[in-house]
BANUMAR-741637 format. One record per residue (C-alpha): residue number from 0; x, y, z. Coordinates in Angstrom, 3 decimals, decimal comma. Example, Ala and Ser with C-alpha at 12.3 -4.5 7.8 and 13.67 -1.06 7.14 Angstrom:
2
[pt 0 [12,300 -4,500 7,800]]
[pt 1 [13,670 -1,060 7,140]]
END
This chain:
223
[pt 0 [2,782 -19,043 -2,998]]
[pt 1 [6,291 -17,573 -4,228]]
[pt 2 [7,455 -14,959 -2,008]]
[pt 3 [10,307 -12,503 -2,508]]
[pt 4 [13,680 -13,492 -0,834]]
[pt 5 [13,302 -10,004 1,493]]
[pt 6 [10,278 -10,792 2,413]]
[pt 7 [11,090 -14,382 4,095]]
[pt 8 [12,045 -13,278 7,008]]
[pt 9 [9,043 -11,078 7,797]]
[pt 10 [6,308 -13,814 7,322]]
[pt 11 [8,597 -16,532 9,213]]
[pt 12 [7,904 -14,118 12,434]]
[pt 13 [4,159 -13,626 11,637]]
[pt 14 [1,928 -15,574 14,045]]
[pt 15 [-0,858 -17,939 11,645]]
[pt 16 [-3,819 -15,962 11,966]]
[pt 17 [-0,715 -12,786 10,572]]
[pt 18 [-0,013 -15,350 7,995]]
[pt 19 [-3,132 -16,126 6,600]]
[pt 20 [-4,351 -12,933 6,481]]
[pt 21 [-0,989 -11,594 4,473]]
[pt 22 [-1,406 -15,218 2,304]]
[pt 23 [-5,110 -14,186 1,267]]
[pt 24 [-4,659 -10,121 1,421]]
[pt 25 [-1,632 -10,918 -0,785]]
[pt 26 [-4,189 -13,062 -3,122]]
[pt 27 [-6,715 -10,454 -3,422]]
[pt 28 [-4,383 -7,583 -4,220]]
[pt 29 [-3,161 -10,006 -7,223]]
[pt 30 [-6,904 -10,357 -8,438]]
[pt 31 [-6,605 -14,240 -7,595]]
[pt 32 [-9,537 -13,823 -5,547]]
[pt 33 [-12,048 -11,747 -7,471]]
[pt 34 [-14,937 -9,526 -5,655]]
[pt 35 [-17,362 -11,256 -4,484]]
[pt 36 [-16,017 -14,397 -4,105]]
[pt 37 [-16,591 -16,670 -1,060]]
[pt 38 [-13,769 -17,701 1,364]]
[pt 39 [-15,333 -20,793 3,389]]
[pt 40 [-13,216 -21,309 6,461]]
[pt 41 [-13,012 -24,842 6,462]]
[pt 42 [-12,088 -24,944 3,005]]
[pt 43 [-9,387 -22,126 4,298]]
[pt 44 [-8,174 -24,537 7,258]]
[pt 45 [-7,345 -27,563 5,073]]
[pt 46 [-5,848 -25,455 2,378]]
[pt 47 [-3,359 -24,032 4,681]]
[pt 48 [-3,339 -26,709 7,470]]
[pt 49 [-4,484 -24,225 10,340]]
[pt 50 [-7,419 -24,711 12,950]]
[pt 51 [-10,537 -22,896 12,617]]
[pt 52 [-9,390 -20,304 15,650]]
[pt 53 [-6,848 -18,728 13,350]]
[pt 54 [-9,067 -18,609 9,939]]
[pt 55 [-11,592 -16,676 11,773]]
[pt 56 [-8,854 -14,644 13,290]]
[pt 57 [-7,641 -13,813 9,747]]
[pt 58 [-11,200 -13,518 8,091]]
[pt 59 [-11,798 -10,535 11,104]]
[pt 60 [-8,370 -8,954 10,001]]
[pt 61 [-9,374 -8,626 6,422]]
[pt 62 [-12,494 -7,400 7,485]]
[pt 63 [-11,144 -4,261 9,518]]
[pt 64 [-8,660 -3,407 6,956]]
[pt 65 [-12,108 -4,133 3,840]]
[pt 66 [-11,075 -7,172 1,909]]
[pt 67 [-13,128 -8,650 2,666]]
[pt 68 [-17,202 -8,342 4,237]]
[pt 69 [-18,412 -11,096 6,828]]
[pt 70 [-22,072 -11,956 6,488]]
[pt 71 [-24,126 -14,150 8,838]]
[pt 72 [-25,507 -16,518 6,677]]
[pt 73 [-22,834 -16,239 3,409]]
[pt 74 [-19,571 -15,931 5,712]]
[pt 75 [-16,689 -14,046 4,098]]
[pt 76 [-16,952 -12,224 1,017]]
[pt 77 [-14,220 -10,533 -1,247]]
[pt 78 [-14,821 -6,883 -1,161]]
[pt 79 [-15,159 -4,975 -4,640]]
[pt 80 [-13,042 -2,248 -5,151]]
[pt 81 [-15,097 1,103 -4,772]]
[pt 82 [-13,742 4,141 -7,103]]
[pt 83 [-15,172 6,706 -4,076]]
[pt 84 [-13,435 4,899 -2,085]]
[pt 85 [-10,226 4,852 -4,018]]
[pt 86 [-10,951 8,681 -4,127]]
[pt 87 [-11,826 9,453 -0,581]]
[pt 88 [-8,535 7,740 0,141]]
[pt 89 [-6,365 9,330 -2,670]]
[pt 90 [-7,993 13,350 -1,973]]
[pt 91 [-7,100 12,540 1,810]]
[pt 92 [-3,637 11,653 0,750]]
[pt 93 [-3,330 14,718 -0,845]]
[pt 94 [-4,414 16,795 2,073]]
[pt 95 [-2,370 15,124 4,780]]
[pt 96 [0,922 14,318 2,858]]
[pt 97 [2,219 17,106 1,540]]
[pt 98 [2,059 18,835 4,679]]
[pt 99 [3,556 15,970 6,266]]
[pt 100 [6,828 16,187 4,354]]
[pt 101 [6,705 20,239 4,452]]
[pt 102 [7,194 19,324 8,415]]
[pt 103 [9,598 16,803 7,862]]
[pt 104 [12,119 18,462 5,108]]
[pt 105 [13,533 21,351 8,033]]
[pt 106 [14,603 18,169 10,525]]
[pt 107 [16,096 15,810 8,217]]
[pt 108 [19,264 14,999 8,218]]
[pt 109 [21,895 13,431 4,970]]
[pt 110 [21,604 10,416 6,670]]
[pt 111 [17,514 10,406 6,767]]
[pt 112 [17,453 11,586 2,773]]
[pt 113 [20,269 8,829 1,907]]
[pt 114 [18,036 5,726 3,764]]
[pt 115 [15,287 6,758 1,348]]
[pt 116 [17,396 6,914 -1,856]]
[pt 117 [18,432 3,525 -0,445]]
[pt 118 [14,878 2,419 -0,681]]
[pt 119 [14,335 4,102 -3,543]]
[pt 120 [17,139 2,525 -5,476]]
[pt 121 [15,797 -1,094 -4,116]]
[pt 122 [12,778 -1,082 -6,211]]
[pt 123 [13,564 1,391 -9,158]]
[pt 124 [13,366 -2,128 -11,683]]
[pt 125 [10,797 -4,120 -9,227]]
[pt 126 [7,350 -5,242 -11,225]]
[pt 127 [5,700 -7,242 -8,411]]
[pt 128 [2,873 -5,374 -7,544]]
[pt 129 [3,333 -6,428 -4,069]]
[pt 130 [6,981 -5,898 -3,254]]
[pt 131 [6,822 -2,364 -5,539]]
[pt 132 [3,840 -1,353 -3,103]]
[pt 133 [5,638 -2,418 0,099]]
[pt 134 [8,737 -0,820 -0,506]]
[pt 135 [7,104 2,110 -2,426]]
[pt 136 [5,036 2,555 1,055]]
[pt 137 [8,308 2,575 2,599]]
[pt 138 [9,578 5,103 0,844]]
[pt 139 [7,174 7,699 1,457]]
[pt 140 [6,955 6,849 5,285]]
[pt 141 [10,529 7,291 5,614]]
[pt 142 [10,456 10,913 4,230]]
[pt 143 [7,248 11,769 6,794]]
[pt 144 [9,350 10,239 9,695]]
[pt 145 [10,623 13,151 10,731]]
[pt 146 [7,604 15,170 10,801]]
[pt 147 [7,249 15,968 14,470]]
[pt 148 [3,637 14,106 14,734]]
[pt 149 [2,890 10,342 15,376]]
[pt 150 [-0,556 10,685 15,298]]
[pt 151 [-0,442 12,335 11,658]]
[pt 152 [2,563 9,297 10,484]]
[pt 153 [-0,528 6,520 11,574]]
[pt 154 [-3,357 8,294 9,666]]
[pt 155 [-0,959 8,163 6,481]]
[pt 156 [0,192 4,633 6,970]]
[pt 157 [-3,456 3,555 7,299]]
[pt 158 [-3,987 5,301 4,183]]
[pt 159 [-1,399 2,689 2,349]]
[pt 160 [-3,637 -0,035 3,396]]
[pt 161 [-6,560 1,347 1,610]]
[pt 162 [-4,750 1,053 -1,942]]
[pt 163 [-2,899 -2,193 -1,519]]
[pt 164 [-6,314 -3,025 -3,402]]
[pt 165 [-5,510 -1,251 -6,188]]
[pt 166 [-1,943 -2,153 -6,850]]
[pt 167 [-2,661 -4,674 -9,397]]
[pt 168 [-4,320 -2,081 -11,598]]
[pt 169 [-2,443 0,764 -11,017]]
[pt 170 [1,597 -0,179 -11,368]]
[pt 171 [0,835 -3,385 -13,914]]
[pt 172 [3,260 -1,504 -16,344]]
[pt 173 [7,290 -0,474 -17,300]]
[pt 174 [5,598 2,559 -18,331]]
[pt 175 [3,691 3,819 -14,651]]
[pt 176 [6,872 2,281 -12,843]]
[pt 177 [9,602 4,666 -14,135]]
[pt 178 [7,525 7,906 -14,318]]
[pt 179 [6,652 7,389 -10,133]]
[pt 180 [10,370 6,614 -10,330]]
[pt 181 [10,976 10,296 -11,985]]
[pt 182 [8,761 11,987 -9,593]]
[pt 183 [9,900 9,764 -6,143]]
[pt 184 [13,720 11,149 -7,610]]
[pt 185 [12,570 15,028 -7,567]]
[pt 186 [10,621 14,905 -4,662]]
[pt 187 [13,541 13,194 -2,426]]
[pt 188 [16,155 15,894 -4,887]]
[pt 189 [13,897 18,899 -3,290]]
[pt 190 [14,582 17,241 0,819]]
[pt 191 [18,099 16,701 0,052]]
[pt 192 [18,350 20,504 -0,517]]
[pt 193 [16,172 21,538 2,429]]
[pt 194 [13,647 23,230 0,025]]
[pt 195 [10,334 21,927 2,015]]
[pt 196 [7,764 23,927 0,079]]
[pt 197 [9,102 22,067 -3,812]]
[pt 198 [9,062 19,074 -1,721]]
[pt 199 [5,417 19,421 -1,332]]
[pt 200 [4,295 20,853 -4,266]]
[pt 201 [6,210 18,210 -6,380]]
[pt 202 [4,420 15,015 -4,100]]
[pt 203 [1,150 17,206 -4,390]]
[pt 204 [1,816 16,595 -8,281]]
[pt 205 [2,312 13,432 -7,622]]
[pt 206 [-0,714 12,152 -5,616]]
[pt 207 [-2,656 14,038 -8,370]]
[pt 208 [-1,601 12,113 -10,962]]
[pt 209 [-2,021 8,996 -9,541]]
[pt 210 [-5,470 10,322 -8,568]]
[pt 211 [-6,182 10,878 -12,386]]
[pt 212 [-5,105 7,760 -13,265]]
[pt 213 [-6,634 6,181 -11,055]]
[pt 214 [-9,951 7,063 -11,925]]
[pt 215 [-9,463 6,113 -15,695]]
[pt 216 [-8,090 2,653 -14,646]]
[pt 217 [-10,939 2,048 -12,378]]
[pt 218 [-13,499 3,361 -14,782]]
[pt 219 [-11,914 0,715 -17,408]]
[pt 220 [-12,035 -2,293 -14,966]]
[pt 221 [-15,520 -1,944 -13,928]]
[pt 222 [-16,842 -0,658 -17,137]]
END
């Protein structure tokens, strides 16, 4: 598997059952490993030249974050991807991150708003699905970092791992790409002037559209 130069360094520190579970989440977000498909773990352990300890370890990681489902008698399955799901987990991220970023904007500082045009520059041209959904989660984590409350930063990062499942649908074109770019560019204009209320209304918008298009992509694929 081809890997982005940046992200070399991250999966030399991962321990193998990390590694696997990145190789085959990685997989499924691409649509290399359709729904319902079965992932045998001794097939897994000579593919990638690990023990069965580790596969397991990796199958159960997939499993808590819904990858994949474990049966008793079938082993692991690929999880489809469920449009109330994809809902649930976009209406959520409407309700938690706009007020996330209205309690951020009043204690950031020019240094916090210029590490997320940083990050926002990195991946204005980036068409990897992967790498444009790592560094787009990036983004909006770093302008919630300085919201006051851990425990509401760990809900939202959870939430990213919900819709790496979707990322292969829904940023496959030029087209998606540079209008989130537009919007990411207003919403981090509205922080760098302090104005906390246009900085969440204008992610608000945001979510929402990527809540309506969403639906019509996922309507498409499993029509």
């Amino acid at each position: 598997m081809d890997l982005p130069e940046s992200s070399k360094s991250h999966w030399n520190r991962l321990t193998a059952p990390q590694w696997l579970y990145q190789a085959l989440r990685d997989r499924i977000i691409r649509g290399e490993l359709a729904p319902g498909q079965a992932l045998r773990q001794q097939h897994l352990a000579r593919e990638f030249g690990l023990s069965p300890i580790p596969v397991r370890e990796a199958l159960r990681m997939l499993e808590a974050d819904r990858f994949v489902t474990i049966h008793a008698n079938r082993g692991a399955v690929v999880c489809a991807v469920s449009l109330s799901d994809a809902q649930d987990i976009v209406d959520i991220r409407l309700a938690l991150e706009p007020l996330a970023i209205g309690m951020a904007v009043p204690n950031m500082s020019q240094k916090d708003v210029d590490s997320s045009a940083n990050i926002l520059d990195s991946y204005a041209g980036v068409d990897d699905p992967i790498e444009w959904s790592t560094l787009n989660r990036r983004f909006h984590l770093s302008l919630y970092e300085r919201c006051g409350s851990p425990r509401l930063l760990q809900m939202i990062d959870s939430l990213f791992d919900g819709i790496l499942r979707l990322a292969h649908v829904n940023i496959s074109t030029r087209h998606g790409n540079a209008q989130a770019h537009r919007e990411h560019t207003q919403i981090l204009n509205a922080c760098r002037n302090g104005n906390a209320n246009e900085a969440s209304n204008r992610l608000h918008s945001h979510i929402d559209r990527s809540r309506r298009s969403l639906r019509a992509l996922l309507k498409r694929f499993q029509n």
